[in-house]
FIPA-91526 format. One record per residue (C-alpha): residue number from 1; x, y, z. Coordinates in pm, whole numbers, plus 50000, padded with zeros to 5 digits. Layout:
N
<pt><n>NUM</n><X>X</X><Y>Y</Y><Z>Z</Z></pt>
...
! end
This chain:
328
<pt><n>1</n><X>55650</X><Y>55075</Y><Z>05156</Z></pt>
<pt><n>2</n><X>55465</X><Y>55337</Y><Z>04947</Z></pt>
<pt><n>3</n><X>55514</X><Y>55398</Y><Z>04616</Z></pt>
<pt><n>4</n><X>55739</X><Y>55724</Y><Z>04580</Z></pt>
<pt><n>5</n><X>55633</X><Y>56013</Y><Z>04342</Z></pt>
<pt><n>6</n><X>55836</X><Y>56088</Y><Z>04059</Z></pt>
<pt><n>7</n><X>55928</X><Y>56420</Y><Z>03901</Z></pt>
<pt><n>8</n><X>55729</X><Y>56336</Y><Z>03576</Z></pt>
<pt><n>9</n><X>55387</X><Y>56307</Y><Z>03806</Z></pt>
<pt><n>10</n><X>55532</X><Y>56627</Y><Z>04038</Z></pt>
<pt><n>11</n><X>55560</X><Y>56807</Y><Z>03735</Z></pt>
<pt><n>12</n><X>55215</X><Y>56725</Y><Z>03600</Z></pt>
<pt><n>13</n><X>55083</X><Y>56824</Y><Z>03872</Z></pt>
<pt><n>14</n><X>55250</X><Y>57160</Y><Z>03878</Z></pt>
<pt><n>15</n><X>55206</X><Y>57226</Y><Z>03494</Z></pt>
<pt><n>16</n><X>55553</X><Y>57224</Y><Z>03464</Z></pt>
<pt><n>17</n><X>55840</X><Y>57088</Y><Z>03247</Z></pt>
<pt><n>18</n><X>56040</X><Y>56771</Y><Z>03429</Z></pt>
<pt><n>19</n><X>56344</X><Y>57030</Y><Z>03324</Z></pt>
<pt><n>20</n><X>56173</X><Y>57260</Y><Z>03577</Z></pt>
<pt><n>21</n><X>56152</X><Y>57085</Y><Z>03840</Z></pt>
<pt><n>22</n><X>56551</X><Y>56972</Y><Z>03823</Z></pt>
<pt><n>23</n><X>56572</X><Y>57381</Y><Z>03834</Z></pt>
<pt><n>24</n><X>56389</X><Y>57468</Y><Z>04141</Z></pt>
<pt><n>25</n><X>56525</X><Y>57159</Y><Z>04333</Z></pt>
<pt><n>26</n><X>56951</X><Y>57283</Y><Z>04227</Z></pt>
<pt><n>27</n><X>56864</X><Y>57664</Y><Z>04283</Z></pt>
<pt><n>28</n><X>56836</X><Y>57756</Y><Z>03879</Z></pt>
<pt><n>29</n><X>56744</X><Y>58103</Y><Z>03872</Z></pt>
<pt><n>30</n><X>56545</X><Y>58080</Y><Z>03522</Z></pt>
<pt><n>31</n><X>56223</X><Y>58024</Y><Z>03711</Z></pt>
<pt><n>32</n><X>56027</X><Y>58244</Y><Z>03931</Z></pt>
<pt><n>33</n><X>56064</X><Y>58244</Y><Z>04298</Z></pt>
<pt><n>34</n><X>55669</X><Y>58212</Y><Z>04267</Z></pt>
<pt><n>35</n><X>55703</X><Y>57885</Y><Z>04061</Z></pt>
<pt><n>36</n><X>55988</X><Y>57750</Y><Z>04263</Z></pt>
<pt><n>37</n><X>55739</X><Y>57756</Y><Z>04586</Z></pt>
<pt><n>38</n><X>55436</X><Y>57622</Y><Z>04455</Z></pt>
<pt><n>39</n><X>55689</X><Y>57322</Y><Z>04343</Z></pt>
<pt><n>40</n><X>55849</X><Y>57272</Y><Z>04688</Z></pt>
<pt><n>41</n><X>55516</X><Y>57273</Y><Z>04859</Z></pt>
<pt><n>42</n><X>55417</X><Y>57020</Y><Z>04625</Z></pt>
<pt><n>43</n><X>55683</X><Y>56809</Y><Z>04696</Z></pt>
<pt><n>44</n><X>55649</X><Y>56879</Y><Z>05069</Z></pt>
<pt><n>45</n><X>55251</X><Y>56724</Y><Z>05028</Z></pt>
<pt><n>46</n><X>55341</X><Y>56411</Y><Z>04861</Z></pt>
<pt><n>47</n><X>55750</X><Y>56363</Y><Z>04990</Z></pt>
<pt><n>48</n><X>55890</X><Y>56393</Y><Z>04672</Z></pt>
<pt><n>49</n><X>56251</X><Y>56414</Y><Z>04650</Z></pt>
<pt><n>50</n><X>56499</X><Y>56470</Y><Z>04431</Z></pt>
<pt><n>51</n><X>56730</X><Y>56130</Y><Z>04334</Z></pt>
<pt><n>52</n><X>57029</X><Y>56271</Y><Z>04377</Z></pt>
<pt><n>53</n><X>57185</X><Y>55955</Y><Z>04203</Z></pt>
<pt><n>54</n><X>57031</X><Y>55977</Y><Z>03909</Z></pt>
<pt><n>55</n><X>57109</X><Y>56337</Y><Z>03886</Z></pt>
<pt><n>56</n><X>57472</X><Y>56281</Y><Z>03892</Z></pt>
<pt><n>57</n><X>57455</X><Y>56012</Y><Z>03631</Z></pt>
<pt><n>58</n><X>57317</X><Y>56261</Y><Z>03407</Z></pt>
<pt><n>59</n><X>57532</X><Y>56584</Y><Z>03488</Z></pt>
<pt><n>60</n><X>57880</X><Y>56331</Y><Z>03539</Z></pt>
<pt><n>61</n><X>57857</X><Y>56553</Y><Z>03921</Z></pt>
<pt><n>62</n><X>57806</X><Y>56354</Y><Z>04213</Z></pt>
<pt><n>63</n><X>57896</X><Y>56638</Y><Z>04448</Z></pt>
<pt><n>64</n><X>58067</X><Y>56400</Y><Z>04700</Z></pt>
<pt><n>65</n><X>58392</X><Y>56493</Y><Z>04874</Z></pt>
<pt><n>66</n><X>58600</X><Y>56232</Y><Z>05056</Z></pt>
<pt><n>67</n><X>58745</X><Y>56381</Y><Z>05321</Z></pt>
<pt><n>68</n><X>59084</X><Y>56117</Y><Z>05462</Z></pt>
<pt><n>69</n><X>59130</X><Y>56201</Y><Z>05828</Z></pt>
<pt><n>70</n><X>59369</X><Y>56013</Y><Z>06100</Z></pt>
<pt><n>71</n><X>59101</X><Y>56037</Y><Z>06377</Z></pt>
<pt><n>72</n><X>58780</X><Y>56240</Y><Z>06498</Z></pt>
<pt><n>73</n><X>58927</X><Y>56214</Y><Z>06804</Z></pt>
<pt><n>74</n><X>59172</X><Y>56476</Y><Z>06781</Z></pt>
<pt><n>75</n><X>59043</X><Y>56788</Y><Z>06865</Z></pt>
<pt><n>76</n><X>59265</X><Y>56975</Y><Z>06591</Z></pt>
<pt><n>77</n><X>59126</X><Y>56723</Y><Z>06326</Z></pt>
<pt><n>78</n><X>58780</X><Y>56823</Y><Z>06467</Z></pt>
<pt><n>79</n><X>58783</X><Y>57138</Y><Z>06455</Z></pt>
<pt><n>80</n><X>58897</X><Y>57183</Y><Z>06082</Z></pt>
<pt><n>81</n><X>58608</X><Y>56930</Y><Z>05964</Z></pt>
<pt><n>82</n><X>58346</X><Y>57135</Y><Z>06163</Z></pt>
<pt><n>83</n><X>58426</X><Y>57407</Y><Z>05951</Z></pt>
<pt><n>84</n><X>58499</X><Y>57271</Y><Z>05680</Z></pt>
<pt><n>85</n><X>58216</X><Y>57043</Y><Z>05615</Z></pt>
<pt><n>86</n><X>57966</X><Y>57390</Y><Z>05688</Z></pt>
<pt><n>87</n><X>58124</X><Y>57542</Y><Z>05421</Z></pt>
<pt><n>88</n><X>58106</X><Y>57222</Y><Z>05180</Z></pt>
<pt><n>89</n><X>57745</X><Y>57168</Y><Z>05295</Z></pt>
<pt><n>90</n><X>57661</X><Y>57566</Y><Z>05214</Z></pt>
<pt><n>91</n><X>57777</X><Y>57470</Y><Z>04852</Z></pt>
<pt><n>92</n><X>57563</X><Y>57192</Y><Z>04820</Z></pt>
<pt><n>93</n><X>57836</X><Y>56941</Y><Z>04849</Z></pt>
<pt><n>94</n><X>57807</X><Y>56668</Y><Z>05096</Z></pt>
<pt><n>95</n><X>58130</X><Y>56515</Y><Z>05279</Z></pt>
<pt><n>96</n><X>58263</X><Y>56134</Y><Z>05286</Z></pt>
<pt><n>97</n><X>58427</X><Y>56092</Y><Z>05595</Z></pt>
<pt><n>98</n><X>58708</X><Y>55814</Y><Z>05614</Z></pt>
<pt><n>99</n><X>58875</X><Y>55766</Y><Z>05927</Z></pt>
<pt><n>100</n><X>59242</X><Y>55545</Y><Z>05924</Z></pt>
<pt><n>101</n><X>59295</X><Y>55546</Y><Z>06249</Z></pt>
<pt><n>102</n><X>59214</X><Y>55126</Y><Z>06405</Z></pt>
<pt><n>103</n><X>59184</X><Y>55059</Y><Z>06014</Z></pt>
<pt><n>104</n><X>59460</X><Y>54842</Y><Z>05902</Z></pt>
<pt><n>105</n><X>59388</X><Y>54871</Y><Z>05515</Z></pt>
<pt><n>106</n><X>59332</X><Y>55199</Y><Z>05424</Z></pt>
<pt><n>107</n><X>59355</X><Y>55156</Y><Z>05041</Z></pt>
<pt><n>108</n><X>59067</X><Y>54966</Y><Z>05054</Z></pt>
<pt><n>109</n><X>58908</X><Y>55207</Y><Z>05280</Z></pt>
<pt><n>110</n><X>58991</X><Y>55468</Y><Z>04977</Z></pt>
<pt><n>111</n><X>58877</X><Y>55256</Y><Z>04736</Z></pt>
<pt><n>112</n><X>58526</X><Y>55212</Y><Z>04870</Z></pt>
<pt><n>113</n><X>58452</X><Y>55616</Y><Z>04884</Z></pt>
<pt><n>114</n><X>58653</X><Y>55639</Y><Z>04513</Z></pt>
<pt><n>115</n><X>58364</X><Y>55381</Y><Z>04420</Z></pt>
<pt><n>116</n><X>58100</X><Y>55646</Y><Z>04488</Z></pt>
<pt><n>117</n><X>58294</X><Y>55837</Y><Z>04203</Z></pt>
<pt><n>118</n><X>58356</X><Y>56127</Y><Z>04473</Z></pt>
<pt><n>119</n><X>58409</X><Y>56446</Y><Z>04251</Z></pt>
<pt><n>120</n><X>58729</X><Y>56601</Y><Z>04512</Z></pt>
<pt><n>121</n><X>58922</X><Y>56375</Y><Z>04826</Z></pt>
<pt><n>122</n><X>59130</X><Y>56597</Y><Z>05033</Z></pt>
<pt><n>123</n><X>59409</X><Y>56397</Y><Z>05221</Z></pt>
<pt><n>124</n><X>59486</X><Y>56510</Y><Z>05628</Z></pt>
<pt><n>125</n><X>59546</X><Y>56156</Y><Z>05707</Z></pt>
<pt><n>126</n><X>59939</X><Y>56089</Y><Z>05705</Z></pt>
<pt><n>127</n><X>59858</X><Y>55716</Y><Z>05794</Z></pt>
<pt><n>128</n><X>59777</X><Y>55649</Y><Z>05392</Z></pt>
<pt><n>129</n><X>60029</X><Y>55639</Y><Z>05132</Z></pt>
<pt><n>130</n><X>60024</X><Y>55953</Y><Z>04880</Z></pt>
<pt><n>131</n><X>60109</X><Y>55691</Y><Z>04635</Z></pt>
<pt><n>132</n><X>59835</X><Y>55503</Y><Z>04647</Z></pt>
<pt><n>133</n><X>59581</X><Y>55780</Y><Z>04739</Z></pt>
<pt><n>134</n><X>59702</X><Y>55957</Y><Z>04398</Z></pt>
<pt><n>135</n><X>59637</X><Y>55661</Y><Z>04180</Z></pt>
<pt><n>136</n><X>59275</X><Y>55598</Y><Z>04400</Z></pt>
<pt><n>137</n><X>59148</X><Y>55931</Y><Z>04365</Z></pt>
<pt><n>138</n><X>59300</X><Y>55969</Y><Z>04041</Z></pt>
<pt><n>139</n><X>59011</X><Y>56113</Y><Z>03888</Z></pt>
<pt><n>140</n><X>58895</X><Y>56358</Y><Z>04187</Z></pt>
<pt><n>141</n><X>59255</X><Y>56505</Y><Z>04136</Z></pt>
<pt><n>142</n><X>59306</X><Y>56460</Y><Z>04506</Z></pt>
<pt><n>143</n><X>59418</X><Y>56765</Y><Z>04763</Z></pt>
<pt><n>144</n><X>59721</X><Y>56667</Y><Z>04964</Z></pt>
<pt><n>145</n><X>59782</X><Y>56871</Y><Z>05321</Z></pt>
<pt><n>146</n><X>60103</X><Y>56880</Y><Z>05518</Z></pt>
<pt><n>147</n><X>60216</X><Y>56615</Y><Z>05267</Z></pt>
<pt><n>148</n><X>60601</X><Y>56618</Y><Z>05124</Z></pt>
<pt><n>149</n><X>60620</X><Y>56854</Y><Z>04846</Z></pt>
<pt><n>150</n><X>60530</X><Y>56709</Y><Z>04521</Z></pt>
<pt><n>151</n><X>60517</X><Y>56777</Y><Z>04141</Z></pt>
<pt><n>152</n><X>60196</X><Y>56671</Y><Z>03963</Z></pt>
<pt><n>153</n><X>59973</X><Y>56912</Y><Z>03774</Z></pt>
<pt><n>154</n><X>59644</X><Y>56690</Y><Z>03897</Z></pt>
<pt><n>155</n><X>59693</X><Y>56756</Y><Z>04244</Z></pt>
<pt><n>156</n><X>59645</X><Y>57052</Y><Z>04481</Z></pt>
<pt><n>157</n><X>59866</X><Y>57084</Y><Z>04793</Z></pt>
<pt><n>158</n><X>59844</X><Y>57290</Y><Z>05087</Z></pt>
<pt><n>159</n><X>60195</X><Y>57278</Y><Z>05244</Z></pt>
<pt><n>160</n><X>60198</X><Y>57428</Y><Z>05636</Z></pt>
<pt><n>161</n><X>60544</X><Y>57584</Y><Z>05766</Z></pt>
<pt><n>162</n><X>60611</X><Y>57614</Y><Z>06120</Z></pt>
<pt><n>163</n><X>60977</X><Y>57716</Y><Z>06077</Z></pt>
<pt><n>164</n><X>60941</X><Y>58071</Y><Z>06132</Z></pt>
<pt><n>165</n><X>60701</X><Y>58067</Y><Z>06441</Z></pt>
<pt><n>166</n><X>60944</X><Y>57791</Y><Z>06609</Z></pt>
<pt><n>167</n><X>61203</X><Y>57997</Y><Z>06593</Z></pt>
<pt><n>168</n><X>61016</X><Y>58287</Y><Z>06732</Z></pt>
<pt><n>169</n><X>60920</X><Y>58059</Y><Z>07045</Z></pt>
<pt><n>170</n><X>61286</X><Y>57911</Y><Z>07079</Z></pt>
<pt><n>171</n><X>61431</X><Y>58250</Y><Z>07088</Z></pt>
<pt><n>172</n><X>61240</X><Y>58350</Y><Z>07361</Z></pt>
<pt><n>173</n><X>61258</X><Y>58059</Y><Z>07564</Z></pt>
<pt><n>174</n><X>61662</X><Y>58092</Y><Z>07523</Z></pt>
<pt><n>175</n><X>61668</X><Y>58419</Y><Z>07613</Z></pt>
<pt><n>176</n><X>61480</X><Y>58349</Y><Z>07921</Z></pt>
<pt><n>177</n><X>61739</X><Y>58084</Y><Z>08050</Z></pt>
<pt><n>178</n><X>61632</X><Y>57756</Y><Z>07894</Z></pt>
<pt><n>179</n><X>61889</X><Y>57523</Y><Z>07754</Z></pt>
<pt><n>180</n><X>61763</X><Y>57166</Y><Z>07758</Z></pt>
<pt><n>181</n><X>61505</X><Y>57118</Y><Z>07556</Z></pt>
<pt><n>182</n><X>61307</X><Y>56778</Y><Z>07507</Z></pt>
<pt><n>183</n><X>61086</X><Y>56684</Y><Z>07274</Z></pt>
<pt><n>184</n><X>60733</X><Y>56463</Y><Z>07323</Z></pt>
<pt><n>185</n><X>60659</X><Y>56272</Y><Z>06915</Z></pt>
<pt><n>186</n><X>60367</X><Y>56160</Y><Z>06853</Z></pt>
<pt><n>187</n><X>60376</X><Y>55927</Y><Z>06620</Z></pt>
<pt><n>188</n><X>60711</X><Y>55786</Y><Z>06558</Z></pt>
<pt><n>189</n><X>60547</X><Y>55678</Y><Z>06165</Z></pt>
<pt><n>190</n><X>60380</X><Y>56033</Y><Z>06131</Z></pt>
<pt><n>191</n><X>60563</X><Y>56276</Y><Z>05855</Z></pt>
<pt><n>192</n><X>60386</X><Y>56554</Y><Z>05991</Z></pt>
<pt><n>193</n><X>60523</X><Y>56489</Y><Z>06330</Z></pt>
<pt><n>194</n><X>60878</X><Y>56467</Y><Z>06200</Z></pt>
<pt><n>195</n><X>60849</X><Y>56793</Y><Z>06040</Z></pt>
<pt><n>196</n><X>60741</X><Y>56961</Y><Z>06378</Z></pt>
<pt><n>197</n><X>61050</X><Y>56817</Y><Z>06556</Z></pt>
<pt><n>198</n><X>61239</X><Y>56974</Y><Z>06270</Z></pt>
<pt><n>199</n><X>61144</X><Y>57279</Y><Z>06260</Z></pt>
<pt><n>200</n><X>61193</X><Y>57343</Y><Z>06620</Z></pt>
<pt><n>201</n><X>61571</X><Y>57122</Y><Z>06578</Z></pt>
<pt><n>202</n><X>61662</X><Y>57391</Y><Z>06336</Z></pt>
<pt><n>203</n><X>61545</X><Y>57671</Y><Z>06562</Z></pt>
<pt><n>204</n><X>61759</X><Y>57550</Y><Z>06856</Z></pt>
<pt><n>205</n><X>62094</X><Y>57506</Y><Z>06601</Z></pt>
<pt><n>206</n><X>62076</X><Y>57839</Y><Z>06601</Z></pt>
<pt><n>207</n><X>62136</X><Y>57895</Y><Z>06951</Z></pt>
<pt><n>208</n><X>62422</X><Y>57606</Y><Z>06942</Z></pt>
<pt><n>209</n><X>62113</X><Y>57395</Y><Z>07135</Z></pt>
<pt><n>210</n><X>61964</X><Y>57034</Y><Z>07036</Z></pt>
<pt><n>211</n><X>61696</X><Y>56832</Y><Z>07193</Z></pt>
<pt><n>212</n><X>61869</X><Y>56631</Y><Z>07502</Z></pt>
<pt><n>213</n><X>61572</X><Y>56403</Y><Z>07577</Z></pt>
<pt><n>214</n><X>61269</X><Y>56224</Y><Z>07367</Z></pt>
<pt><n>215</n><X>60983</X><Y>56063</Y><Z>07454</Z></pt>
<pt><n>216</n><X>60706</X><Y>55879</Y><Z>07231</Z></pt>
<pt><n>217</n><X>60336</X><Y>55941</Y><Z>07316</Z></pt>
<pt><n>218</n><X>60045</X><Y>55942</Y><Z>07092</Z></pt>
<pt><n>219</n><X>59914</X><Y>56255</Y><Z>07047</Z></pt>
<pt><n>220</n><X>59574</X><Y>56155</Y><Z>07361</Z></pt>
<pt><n>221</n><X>59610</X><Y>56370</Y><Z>07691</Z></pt>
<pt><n>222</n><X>59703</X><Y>56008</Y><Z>07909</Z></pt>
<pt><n>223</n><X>60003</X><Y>55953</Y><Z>07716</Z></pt>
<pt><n>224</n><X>60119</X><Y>56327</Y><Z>07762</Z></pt>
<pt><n>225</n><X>60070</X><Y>56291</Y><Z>08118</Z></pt>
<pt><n>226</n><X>60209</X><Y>55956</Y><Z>08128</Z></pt>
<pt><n>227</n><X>60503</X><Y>56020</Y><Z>07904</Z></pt>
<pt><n>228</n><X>60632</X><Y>56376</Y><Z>08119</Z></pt>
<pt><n>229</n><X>60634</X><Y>56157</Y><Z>08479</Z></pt>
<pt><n>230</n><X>60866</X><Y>55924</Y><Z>08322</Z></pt>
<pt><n>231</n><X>61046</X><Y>56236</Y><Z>08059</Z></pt>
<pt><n>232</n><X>61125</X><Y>56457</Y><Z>08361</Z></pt>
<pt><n>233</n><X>61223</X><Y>56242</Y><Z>08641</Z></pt>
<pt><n>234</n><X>61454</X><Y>56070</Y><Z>08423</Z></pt>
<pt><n>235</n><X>61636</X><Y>56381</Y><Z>08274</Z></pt>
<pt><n>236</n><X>61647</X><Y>56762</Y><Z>08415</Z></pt>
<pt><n>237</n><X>61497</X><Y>56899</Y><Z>08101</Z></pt>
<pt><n>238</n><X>61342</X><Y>57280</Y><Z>08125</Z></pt>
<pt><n>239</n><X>61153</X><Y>57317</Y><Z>07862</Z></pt>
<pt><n>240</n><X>60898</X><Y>57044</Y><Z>07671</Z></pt>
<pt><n>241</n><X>60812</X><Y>57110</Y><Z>07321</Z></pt>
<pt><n>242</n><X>60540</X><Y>56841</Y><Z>07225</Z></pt>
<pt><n>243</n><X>60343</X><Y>56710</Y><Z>06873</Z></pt>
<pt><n>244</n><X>60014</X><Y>56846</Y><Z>06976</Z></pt>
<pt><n>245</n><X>59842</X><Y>57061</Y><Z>07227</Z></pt>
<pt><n>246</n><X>59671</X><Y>56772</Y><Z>07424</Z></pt>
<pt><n>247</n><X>60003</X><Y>56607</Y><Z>07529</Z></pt>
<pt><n>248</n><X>60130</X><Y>56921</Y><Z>07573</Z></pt>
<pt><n>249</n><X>59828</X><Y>56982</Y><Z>07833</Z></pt>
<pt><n>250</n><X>59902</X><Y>56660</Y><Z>07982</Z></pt>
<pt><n>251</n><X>60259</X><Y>56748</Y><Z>08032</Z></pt>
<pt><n>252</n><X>60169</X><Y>57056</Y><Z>08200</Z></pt>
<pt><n>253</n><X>59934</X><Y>56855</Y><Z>08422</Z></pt>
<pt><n>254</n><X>60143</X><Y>56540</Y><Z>08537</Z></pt>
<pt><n>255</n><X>60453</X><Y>56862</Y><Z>08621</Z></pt>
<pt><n>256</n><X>60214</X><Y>57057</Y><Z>08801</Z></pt>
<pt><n>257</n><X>60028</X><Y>56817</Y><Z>09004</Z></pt>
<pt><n>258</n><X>60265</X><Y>56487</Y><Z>09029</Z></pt>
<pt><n>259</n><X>60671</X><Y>56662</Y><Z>09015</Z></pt>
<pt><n>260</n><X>60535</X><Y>57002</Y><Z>09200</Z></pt>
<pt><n>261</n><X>60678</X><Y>57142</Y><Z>08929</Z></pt>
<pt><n>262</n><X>60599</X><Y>57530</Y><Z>08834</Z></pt>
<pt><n>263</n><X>60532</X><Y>57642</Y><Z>08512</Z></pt>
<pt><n>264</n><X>60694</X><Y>57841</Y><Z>08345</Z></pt>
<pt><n>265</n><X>60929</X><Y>57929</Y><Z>08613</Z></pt>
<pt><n>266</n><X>61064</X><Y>57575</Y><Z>08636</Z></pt>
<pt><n>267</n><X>60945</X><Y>57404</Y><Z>08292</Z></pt>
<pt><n>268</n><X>60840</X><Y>57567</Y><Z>07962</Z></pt>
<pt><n>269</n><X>60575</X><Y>57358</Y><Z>07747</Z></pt>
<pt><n>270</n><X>60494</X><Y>57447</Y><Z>07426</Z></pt>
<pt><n>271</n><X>60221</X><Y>57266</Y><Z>07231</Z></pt>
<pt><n>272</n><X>60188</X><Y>57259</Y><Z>06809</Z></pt>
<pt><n>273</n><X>59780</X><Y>57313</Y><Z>06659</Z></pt>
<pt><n>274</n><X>59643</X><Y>57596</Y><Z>06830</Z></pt>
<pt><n>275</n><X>59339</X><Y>57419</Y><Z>06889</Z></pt>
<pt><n>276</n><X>58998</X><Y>57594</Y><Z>07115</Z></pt>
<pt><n>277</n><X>59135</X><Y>57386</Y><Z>07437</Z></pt>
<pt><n>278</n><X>59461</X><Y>57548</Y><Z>07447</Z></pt>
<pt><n>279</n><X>59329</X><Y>57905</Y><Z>07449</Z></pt>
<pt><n>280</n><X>59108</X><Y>57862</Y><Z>07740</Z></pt>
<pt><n>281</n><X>59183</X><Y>58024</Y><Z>08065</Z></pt>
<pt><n>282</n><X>59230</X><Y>57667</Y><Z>08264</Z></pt>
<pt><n>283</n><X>59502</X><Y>57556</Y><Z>07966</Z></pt>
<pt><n>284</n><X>59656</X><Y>57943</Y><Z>07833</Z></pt>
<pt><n>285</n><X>59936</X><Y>57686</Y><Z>07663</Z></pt>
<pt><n>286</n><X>60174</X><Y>57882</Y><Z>07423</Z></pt>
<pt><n>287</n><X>60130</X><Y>57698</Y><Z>07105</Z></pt>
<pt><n>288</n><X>60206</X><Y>57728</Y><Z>06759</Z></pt>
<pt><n>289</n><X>59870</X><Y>57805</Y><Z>06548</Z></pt>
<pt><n>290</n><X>59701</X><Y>57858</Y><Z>06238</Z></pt>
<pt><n>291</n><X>59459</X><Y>58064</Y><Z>06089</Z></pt>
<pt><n>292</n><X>59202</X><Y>57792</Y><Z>06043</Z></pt>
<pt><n>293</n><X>58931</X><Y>58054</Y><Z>05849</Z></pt>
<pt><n>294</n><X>59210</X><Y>58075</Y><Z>05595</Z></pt>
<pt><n>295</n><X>59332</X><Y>57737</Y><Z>05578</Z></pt>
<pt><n>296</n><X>59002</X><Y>57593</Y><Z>05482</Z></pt>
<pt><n>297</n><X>58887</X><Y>57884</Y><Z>05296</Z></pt>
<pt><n>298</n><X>59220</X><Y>57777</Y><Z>05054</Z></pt>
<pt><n>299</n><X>59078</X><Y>57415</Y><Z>05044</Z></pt>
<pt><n>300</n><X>58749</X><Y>57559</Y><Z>04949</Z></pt>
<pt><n>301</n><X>58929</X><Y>57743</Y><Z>04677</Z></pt>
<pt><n>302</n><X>59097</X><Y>57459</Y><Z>04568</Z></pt>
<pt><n>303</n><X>58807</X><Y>57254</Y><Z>04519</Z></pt>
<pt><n>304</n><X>58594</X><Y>57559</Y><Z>04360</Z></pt>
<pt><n>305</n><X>58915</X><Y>57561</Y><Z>04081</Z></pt>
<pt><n>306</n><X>58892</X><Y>57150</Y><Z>04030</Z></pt>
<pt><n>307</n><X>58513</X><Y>57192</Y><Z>03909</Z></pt>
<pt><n>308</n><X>58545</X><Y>57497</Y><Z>03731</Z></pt>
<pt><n>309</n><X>58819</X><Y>57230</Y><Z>03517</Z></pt>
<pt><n>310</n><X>59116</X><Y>57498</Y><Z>03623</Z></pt>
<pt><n>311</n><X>59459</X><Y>57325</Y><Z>03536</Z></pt>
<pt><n>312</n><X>59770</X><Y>57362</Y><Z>03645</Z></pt>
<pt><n>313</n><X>59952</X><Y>57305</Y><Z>03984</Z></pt>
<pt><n>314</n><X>59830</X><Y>57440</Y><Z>04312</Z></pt>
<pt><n>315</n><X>60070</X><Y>57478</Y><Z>04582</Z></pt>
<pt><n>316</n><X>59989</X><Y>57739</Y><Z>04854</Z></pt>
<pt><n>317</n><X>60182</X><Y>57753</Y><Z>05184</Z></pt>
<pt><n>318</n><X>59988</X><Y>57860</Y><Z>05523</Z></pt>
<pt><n>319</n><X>60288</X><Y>57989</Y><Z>05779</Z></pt>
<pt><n>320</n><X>60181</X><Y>57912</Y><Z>06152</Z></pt>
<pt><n>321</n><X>60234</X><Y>58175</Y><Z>06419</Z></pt>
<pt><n>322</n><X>60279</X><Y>58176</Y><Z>06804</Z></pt>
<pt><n>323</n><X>59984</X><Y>58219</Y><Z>07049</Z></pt>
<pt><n>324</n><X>60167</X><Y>58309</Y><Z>07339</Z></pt>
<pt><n>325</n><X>59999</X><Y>58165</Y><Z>07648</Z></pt>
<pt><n>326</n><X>60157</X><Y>58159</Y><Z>08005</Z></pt>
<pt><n>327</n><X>60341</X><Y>57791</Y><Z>07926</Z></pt>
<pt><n>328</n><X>60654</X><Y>57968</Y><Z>07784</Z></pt>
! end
């Protein structure tokens, strides 16, 4: 292995201060755009890099985010970490990915990104307990979303309310006829999933309705499919609300192709993420969605607050709305 350069020797050979070369490598604007260059290309000629370890020793910054997720495989979950980890990499900040899903201890799976001394953890994942990813990321003052509201100045939370837009879907799907509405969980252990039967339970009180038939997938497209060939031969439901667009794509599916079913005349589905796949022409599910620019953009904020040493509690609510799509 060759011996690496160090930024002493890089800045001999520039001329330059070893405080100067720190600047040109973090974007410091106290040094000419001139200077800055003839660095770089010196470090391009002899593959100098910066030890970004040794850097955060000294500024206390390790510019790590661990980001707690249930599973890459959901194409909600996805979606939001494409954009959010381009917007954390355009701030210089580089993502720690922990996925619980298949991972029986997930404290210990928090404990080994907290030991990289991760400067912000934002918590998706409602497979972890909030106690013990409070007193793991303790010092990252952790950012909790779709978690039960709490009270604790170190943490941010970014609470998501689908009350509104459930009702909104419900009302319509009344007035159209429907009256027996089932319901397709996810997760029977997920919080978030409860709160999305809930919301939609409340809706249909209003009409003097409740859910007359559940089923228990797990949020993949097989179980959707799966679940609605058992769901609507067993009880004469007419409309399908379900945890997350892929089962609800799968229910519309295993109607369509294995019952001869006809949607919506026959069955409405409605789905809950408002992910790409729904919108598309093939799918055109009605859904309940988010703006996802906006979402992230408030984790962004949050995180731009925590190392700017803001205090005080953060709580901001994102309402989602309705895509309407020809499901419903």
């Amino acid at each position: 292995m060759n011996k690496r350069i160090t930024s002493k020797e890089i800045a001999k050979l520039a001329g330059v201060s070893s405080s100067t070369i720190s600047r040109a490598f973090s974007g410091d604007t106290r040094i000419s755009e001139r200077t800055r260059k003839r660095i770089m290309s010196l470090a391009d000629e002899h593959d100098y890099r910066p030890n970004a370890i040794a850097r955060s020793l000294n500024s206390q910054r390790s510019r790590l985010v661990a980001l707690v997720v249930n599973s890459i495989e959901n194409p909600c979950e996805g979606q939001q970490l494409q954009y959010l980890v381009q917007r954390l990499q355009e701030r210089e900040l580089l993502p720690i990915l922990l996925c619980c899903a298949g991972y029986d201890d997930r404290a210990h799976l928090m404990r080994m990104a907290s030991a990289y001394q991760v400067d912000h953890a934002v918590i998706f994942s409602d497979m972890v307990s909030m106690a013990d990813a409070t007193q793991i990321f303790r010092t990252a003052r952790p950012i909790m979303v779709s978690f039960e509201p709490i009270s604790d100045p170190n943490i941010a939370q970014l609470i998501l309310d689908g009350s509104k837009a459930a009702e909104e879907v419900v009302a319509k799907a009344v007035s159209s006829g429907r009256s027996r509405f089932a319901y397709l969980t996810g997760r029977n252990s997920s919080w978030i999933d409860k709160q999305r039967k809930r919301w939609f339970a409340d809706a249909l009180a209003k009409h003097g309705l409740s859910f007359v038939a559940e089923s228990h997938g797990d949020y993949s497209y097989d179980s959707g499919f799966k679940e609605a060939v058992v769901l609507l031969r067993r009880s004469p439901v007419d409309a399908v609300v379900c945890g997350n667009d892929v089962m609800a794509i799968g229910v519309r599916d295993a109607a369509t192709r294995v019952l001869g079913r006809k949607v919506p005349e026959d069955l409405a589905i409605i789905g809950q993420d408002g992910v790409n796949l729904a919108m598309w022409e093939c799918n055109d599910l009605t859904t309940l969605a988010l703006d996802f620019t906006a979402y992230m953009d408030t984790i962004i904020g949050f995180i731009e607050d925590q190392a700017e040493d803001k205090e005080g509690t953060a709580s901001v609510t994102h309402e989602y709305f309705v895509h309407w799509g020809s499901t419903c």
